[in-house]
N, CA, C and O atoms as CSV, one atom per row, in Angstrom:
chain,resi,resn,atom,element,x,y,z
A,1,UNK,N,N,-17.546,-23.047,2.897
A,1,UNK,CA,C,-16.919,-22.357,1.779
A,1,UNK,C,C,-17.953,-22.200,0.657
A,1,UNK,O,O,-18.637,-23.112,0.193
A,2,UNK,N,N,-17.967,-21.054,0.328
A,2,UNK,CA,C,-18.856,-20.900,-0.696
A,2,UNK,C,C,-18.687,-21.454,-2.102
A,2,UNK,O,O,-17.564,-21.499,-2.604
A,3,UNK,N,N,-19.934,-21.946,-2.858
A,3,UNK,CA,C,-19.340,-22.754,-4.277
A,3,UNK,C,C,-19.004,-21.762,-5.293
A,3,UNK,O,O,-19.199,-20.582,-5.004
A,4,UNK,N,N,-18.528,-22.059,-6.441
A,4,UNK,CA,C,-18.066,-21.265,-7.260
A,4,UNK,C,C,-19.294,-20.480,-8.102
A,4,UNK,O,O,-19.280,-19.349,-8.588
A,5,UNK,N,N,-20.010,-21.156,-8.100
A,5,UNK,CA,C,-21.492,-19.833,-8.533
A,5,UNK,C,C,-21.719,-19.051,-7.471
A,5,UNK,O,O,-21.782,-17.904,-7.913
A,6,UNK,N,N,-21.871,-19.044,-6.357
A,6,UNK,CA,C,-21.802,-17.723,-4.983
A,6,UNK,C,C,-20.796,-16.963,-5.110
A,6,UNK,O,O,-20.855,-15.777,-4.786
A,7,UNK,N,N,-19.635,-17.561,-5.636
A,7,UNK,CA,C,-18.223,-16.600,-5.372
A,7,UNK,C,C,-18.555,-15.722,-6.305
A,7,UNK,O,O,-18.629,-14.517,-6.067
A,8,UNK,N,N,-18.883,-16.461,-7.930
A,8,UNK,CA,C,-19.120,-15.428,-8.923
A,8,UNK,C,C,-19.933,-14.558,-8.755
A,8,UNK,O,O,-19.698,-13.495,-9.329
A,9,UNK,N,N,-21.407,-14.677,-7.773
A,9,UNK,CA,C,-22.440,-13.686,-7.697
A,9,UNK,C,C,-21.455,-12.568,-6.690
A,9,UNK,O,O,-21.368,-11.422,-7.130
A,10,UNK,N,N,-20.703,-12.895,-5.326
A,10,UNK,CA,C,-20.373,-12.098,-4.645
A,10,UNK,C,C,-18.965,-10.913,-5.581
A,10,UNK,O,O,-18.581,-9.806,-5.205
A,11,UNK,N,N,-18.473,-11.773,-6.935
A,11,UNK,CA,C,-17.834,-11.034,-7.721
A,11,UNK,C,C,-18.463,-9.991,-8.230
A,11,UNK,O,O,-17.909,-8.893,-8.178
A,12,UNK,N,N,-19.613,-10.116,-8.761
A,12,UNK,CA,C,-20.178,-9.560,-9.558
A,12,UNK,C,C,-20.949,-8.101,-8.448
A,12,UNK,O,O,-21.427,-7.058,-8.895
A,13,UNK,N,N,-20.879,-8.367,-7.473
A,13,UNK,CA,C,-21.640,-7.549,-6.615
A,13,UNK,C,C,-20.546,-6.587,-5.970
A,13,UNK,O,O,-20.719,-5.414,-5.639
A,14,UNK,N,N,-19.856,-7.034,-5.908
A,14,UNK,CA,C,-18.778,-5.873,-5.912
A,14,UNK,C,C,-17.967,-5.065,-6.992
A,14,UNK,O,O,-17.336,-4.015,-6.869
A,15,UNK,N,N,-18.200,-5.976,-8.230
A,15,UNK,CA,C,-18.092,-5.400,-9.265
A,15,UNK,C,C,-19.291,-3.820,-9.745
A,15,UNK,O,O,-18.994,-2.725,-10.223
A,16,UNK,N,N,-20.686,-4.429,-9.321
A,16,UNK,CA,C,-21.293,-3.200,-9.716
A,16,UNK,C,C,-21.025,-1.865,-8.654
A,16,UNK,O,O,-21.178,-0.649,-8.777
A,17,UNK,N,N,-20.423,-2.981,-7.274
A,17,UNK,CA,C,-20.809,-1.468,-6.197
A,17,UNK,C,C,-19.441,-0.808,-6.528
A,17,UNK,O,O,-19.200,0.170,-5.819
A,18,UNK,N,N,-18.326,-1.180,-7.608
A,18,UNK,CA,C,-16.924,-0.699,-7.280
A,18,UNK,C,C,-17.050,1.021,-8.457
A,18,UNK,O,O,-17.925,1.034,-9.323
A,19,UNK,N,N,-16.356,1.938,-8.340
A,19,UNK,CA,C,-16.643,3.006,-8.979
A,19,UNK,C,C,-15.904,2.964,-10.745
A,19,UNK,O,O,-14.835,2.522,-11.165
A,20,UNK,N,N,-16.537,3.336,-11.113
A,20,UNK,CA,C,-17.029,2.976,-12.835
A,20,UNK,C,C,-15.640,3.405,-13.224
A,20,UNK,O,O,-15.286,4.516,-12.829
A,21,UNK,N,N,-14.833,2.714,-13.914
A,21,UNK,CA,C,-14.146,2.810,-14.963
A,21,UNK,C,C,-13.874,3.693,-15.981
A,21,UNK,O,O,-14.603,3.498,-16.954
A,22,UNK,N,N,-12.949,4.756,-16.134
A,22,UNK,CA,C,-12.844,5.210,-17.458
A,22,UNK,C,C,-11.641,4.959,-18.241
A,22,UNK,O,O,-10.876,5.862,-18.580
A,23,UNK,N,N,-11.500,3.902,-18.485
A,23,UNK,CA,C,-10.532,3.612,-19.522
A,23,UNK,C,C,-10.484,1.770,-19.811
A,23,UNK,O,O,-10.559,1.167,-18.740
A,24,UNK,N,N,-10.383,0.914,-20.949
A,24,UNK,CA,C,-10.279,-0.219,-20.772
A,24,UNK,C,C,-9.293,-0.401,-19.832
A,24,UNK,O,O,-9.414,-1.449,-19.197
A,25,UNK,N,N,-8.339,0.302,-19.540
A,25,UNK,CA,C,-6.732,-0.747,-18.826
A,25,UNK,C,C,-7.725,-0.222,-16.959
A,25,UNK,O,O,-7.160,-0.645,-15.951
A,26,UNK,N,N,-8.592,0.326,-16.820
A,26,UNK,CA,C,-9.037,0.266,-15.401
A,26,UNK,C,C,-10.125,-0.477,-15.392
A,26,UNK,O,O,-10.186,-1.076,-14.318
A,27,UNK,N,N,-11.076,-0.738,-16.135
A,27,UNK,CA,C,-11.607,-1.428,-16.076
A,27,UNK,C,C,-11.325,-2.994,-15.703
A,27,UNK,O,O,-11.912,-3.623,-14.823
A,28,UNK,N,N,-9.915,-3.668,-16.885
A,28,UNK,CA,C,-9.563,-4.949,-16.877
A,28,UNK,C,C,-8.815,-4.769,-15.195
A,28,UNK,O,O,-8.795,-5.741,-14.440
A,29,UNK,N,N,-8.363,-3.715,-14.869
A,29,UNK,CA,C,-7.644,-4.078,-13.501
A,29,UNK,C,C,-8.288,-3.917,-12.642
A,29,UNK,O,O,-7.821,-4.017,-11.508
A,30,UNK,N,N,-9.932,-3.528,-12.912
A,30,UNK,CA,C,-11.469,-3.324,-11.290
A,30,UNK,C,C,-11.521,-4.861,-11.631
A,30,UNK,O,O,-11.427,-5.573,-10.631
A,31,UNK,N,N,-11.658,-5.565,-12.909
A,31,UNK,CA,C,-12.073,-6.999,-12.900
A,31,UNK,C,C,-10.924,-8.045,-12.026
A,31,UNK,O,O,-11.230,-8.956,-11.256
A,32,UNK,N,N,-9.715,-7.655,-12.362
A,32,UNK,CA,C,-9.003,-8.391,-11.854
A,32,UNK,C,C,-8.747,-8.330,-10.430
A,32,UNK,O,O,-8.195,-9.194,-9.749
A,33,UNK,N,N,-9.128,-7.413,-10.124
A,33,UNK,CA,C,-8.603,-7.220,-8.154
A,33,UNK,C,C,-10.060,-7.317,-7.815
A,33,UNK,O,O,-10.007,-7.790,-6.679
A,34,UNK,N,N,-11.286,-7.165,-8.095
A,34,UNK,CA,C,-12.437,-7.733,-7.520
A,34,UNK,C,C,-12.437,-9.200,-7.865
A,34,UNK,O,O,-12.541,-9.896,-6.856
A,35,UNK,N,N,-12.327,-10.061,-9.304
A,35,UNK,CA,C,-12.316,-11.666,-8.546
A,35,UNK,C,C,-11.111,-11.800,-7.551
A,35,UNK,O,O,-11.391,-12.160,-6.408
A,36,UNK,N,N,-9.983,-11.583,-7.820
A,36,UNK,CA,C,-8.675,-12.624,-7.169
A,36,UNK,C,C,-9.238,-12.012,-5.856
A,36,UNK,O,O,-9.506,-12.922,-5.073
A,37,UNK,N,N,-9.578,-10.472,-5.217
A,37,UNK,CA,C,-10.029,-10.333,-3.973
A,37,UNK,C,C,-10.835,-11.502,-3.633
A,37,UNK,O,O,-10.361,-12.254,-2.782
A,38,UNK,N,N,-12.179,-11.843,-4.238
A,38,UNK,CA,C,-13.034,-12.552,-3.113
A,38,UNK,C,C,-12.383,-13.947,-3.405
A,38,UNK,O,O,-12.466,-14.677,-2.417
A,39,UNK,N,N,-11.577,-14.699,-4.795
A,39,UNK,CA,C,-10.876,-15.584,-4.352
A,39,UNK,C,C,-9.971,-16.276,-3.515
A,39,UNK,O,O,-9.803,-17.455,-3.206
A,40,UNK,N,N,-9.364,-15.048,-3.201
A,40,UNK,CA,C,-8.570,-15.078,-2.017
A,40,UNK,C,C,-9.425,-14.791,-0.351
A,40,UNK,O,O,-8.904,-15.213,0.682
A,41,UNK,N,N,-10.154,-14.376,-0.346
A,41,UNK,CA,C,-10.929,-14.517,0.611
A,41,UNK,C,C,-11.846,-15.568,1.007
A,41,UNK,O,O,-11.922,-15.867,2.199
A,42,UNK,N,N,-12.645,-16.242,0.016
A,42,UNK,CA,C,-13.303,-17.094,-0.382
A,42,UNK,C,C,-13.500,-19.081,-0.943
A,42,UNK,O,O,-14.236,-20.025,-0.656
A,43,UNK,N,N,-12.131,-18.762,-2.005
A,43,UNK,CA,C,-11.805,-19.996,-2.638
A,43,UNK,C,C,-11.414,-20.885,-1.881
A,43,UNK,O,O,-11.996,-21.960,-2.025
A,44,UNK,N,N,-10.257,-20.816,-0.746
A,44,UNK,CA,C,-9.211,-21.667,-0.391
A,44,UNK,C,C,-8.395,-22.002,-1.230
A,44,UNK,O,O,-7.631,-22.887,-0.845
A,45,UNK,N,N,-8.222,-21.579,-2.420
A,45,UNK,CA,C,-7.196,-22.113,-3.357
A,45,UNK,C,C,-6.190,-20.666,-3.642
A,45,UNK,O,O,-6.574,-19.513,-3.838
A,46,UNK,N,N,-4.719,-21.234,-3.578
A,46,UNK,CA,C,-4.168,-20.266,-4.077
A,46,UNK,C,C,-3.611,-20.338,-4.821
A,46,UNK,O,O,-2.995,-21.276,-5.327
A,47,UNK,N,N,-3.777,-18.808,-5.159
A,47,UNK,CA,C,-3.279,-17.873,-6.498
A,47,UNK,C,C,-2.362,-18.693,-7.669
A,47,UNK,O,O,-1.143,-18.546,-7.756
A,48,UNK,N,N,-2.874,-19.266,-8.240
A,48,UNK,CA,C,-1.501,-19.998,-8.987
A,48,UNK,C,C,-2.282,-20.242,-10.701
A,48,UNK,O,O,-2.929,-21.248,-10.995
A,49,UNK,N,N,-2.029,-19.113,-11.614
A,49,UNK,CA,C,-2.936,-19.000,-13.160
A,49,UNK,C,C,-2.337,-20.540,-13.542
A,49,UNK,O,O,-2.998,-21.360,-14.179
A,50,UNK,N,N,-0.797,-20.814,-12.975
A,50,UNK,CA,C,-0.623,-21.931,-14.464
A,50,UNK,C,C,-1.456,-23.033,-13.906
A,50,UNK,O,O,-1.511,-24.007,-14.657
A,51,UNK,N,N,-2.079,-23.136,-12.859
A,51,UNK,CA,C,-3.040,-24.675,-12.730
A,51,UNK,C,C,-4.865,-23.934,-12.754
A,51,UNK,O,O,-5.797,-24.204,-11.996
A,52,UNK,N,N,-4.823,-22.994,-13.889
A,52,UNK,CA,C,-6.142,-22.583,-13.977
A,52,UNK,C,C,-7.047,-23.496,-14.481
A,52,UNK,O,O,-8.261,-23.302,-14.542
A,53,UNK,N,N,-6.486,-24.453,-14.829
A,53,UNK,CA,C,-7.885,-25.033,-15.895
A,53,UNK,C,C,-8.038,-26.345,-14.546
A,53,UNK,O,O,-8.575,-27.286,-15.130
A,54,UNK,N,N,-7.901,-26.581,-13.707
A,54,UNK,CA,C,-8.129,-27.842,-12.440
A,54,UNK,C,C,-7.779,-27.383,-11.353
A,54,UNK,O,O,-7.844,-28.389,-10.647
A,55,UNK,N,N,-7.373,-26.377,-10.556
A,55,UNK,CA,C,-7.628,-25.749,-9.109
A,55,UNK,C,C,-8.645,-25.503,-8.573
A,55,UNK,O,O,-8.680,-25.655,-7.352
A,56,UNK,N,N,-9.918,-25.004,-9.324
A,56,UNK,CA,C,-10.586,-24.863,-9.045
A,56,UNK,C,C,-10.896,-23.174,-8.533
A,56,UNK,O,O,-11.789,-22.978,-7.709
A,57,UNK,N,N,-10.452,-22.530,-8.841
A,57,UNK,CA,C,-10.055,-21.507,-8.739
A,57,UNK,C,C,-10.636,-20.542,-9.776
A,57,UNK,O,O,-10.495,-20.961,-10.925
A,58,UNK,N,N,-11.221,-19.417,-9.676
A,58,UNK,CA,C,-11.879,-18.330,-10.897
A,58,UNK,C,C,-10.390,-17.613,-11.119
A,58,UNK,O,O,-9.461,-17.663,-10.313
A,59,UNK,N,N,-10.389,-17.126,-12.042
A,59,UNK,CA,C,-9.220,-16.398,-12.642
A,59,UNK,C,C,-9.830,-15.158,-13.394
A,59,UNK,O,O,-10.656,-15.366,-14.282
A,60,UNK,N,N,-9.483,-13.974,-13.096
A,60,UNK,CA,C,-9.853,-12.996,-14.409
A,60,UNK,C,C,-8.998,-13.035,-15.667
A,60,UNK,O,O,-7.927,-13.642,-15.661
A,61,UNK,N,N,-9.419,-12.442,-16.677
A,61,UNK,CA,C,-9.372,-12.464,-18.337
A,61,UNK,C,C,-7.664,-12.295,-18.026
A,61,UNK,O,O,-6.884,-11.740,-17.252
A,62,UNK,N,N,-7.694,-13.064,-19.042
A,62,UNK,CA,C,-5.690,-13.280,-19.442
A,62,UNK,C,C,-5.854,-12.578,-20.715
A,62,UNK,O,O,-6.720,-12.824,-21.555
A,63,UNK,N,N,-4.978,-11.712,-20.779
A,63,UNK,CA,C,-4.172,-11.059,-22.002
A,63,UNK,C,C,-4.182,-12.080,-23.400
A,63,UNK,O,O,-4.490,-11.562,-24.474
A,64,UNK,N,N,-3.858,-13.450,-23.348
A,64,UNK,CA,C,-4.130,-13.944,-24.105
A,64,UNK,C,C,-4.785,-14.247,-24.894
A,64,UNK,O,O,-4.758,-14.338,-26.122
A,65,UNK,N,N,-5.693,-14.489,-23.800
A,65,UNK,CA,C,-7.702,-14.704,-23.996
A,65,UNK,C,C,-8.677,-13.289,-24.840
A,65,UNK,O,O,-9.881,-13.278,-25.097
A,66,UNK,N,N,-7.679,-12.250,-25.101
A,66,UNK,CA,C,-7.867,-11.069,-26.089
A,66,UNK,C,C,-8.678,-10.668,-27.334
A,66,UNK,O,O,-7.974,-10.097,-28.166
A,67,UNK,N,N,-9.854,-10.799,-27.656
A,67,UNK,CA,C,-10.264,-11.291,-29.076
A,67,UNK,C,C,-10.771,-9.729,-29.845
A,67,UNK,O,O,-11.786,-9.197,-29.396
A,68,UNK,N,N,-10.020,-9.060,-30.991
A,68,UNK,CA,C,-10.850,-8.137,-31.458
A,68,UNK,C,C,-12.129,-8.234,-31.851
A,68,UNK,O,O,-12.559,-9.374,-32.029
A,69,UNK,N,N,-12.999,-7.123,-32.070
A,69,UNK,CA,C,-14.120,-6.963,-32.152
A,69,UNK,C,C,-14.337,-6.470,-33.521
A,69,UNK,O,O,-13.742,-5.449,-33.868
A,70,UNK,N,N,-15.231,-7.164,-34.451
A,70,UNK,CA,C,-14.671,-6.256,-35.730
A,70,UNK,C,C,-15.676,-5.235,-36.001
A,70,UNK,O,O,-16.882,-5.413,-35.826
A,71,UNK,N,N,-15.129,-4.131,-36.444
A,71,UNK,CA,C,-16.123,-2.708,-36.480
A,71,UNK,C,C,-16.312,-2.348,-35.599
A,71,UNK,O,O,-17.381,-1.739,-35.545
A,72,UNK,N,N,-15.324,-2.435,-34.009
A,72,UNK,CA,C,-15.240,-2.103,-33.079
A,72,UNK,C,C,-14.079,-1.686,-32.529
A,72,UNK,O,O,-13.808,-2.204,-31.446
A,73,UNK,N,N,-13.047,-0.623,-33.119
A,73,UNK,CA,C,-11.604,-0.905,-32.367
A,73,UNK,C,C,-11.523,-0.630,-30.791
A,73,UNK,O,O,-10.634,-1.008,-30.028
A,74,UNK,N,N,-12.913,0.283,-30.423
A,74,UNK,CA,C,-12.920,0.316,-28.775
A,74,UNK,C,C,-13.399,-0.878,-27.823
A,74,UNK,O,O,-13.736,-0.902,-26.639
A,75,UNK,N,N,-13.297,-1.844,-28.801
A,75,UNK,CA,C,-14.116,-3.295,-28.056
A,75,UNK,C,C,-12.910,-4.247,-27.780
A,75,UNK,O,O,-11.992,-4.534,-28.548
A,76,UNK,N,N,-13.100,-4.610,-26.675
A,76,UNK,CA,C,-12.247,-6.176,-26.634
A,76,UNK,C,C,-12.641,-7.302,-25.793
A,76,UNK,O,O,-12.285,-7.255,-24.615
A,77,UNK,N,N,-13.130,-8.026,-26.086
A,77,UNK,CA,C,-13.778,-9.096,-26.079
A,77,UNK,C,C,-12.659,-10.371,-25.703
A,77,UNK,O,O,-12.035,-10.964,-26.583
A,78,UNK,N,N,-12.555,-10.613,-24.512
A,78,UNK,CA,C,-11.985,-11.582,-23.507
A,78,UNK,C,C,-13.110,-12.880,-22.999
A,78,UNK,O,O,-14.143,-12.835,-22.331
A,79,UNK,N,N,-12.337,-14.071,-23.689
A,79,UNK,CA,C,-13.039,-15.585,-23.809
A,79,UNK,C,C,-12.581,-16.088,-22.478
A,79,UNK,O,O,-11.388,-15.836,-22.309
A,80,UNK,N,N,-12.966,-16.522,-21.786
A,80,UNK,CA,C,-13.498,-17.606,-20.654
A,80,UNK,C,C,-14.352,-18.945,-20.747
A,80,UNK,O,O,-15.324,-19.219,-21.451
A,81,UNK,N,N,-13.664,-19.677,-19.808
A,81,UNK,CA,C,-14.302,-20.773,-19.897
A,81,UNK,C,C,-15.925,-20.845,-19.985
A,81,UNK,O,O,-16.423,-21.717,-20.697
A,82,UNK,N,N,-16.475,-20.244,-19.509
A,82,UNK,CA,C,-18.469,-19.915,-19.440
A,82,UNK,C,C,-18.695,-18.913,-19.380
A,82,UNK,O,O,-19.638,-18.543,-18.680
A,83,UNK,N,N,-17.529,-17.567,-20.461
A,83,UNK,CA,C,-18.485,-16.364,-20.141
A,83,UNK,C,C,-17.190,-15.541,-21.397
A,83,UNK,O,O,-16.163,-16.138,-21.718
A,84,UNK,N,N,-17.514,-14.271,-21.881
A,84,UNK,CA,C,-16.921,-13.347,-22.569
A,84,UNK,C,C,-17.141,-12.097,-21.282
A,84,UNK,O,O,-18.119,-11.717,-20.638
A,85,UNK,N,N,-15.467,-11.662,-21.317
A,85,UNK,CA,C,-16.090,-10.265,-20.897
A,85,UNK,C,C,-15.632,-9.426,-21.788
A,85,UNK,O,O,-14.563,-9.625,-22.365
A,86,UNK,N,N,-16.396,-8.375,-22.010
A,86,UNK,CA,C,-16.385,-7.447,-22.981
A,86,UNK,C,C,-16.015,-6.173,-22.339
A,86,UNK,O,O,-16.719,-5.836,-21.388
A,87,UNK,N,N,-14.705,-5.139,-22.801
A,87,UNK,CA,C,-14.425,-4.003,-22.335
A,87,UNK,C,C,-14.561,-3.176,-23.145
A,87,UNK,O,O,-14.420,-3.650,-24.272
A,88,UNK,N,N,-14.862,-1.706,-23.134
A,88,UNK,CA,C,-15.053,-0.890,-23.816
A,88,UNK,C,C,-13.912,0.251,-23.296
A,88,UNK,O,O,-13.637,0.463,-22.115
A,89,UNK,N,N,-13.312,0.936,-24.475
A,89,UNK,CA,C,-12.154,2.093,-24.200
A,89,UNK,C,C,-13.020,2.779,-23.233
A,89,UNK,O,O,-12.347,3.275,-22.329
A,90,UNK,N,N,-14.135,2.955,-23.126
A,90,UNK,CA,C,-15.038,3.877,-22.047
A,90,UNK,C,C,-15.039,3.561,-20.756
A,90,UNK,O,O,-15.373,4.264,-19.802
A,91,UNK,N,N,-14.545,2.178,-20.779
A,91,UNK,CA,C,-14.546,1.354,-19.569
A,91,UNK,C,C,-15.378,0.886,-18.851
A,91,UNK,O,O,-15.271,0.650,-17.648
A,92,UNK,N,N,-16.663,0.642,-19.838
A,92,UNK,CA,C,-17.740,-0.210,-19.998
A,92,UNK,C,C,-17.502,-1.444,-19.703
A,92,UNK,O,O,-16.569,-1.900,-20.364
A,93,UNK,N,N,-18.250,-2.591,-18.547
A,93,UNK,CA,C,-17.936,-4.002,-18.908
A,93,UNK,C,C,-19.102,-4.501,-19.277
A,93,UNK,O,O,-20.090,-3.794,-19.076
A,94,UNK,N,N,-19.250,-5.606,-19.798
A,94,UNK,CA,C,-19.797,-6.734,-20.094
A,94,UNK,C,C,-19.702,-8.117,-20.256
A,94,UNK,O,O,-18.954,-8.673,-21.061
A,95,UNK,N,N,-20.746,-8.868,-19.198
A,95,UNK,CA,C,-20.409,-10.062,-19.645
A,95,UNK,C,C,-21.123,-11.069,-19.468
A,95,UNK,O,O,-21.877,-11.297,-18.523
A,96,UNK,N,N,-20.830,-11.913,-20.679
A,96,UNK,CA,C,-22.430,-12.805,-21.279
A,96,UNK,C,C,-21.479,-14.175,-21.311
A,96,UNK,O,O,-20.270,-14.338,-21.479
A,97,UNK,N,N,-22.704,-15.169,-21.046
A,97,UNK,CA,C,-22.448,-16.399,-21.159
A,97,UNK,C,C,-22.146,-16.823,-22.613
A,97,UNK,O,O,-22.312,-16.207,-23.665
A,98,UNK,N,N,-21.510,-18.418,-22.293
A,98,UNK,CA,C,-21.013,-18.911,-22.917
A,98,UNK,C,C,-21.379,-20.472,-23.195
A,98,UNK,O,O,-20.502,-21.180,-22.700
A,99,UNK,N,N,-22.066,-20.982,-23.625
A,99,UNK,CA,C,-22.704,-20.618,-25.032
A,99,UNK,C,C,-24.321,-19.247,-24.799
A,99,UNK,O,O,-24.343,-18.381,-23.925
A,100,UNK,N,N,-24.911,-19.371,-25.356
A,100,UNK,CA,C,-26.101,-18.386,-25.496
A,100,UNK,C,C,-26.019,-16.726,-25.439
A,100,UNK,O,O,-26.889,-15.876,-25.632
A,101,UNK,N,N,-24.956,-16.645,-25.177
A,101,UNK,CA,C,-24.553,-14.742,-25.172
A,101,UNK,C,C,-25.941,-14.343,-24.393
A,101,UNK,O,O,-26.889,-13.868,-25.019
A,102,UNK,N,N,-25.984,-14.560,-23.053
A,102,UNK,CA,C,-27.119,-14.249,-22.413
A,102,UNK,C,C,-26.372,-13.458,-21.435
A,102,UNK,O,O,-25.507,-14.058,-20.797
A,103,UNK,N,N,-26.647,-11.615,-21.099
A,103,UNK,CA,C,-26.037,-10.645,-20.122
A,103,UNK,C,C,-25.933,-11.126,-18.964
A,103,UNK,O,O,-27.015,-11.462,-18.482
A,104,UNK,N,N,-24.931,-11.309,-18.247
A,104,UNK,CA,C,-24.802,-11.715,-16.584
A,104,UNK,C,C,-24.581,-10.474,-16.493
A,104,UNK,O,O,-25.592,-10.097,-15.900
A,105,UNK,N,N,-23.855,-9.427,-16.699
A,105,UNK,CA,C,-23.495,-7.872,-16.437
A,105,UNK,C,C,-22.635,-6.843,-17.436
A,105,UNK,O,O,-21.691,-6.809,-18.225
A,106,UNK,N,N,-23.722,-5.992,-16.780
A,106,UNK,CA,C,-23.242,-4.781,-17.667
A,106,UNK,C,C,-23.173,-3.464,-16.554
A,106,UNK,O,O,-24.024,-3.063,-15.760
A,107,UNK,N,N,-21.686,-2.939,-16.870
A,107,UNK,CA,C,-21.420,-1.275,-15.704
A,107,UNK,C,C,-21.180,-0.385,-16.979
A,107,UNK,O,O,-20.582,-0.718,-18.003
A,108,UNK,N,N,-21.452,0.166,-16.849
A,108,UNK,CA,C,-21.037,1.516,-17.773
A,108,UNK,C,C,-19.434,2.282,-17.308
A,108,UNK,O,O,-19.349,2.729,-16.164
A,109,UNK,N,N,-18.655,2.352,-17.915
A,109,UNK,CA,C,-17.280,3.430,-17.596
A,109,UNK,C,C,-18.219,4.726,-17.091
A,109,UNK,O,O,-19.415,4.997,-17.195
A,110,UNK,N,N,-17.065,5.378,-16.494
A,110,UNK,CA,C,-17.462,6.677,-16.911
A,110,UNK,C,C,-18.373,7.633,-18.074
A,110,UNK,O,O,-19.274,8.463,-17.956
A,111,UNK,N,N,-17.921,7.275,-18.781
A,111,UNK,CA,C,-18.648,8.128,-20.405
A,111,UNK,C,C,-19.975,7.351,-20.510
A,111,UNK,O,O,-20.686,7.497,-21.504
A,112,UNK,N,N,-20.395,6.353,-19.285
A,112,UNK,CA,C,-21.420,5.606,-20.520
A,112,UNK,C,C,-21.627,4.055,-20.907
A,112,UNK,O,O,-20.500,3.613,-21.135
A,113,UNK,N,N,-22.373,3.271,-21.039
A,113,UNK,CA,C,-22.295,2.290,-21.525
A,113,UNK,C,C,-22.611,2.170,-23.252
A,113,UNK,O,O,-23.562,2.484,-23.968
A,114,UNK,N,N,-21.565,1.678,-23.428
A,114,UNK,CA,C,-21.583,1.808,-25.152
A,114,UNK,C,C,-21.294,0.090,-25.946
A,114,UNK,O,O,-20.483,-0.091,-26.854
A,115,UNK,N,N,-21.864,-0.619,-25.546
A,115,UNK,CA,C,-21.542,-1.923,-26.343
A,115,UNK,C,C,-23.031,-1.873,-27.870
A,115,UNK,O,O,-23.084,-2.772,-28.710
């Protein structure tokens, strides 16, 4: 079984090969059906958000986890345990570690990458 840093690289690799986004609400739903896909293929753990913080299990960005961007109303900026992902109305992603804001990835939407 692969560890949870492989799962994230094999996330991320289907994330760039998946076709670009134009809108935040497709973007957050390419993020969410590319992790829970290779989790479910991958993890052995199932699907269950309310034991996210000890399953062991990757989860994509919760609605909760929501943070505006200021001087940005096309930005939204979703907190994770070791990472922000950042969506753009263009349907741009991004996403940088946590602490050091260092890029693990960036796709451009449709229109563009605009962070």
């Amino acid at each position: 079984m692969p560890t949870k840093q492989e799962r994230f690289a094999i996330f991320l690799e289907r994330l760039a090969s998946a076709p670009a986004a134009s809108s935040m609400e497709e973007a957050f739903d390419l993020i969410a059906q590319a992790l829970n896909a290779v989790e479910n293929e991958f993890s052995g753990v199932p699907y269950a958000p309310d034991e996210h913080l000890n399953d062991g299990r990757m989860y994509p960005p919760q609605a909760d986890a929501a943070r505006k961007v200021d001087g940005r109303p096309d930005l939204i900026r979703y907190r994770s345990r070791g990472h922000n992902t950042w969506i753009s109305a263009t349907g741009a992603i991004l996403i940088t570690t946590v602490p050091g804001h260092q890029v693990v990835f960036e796709k451009p939407g449709t229109n563009g990458l605009d962070f």
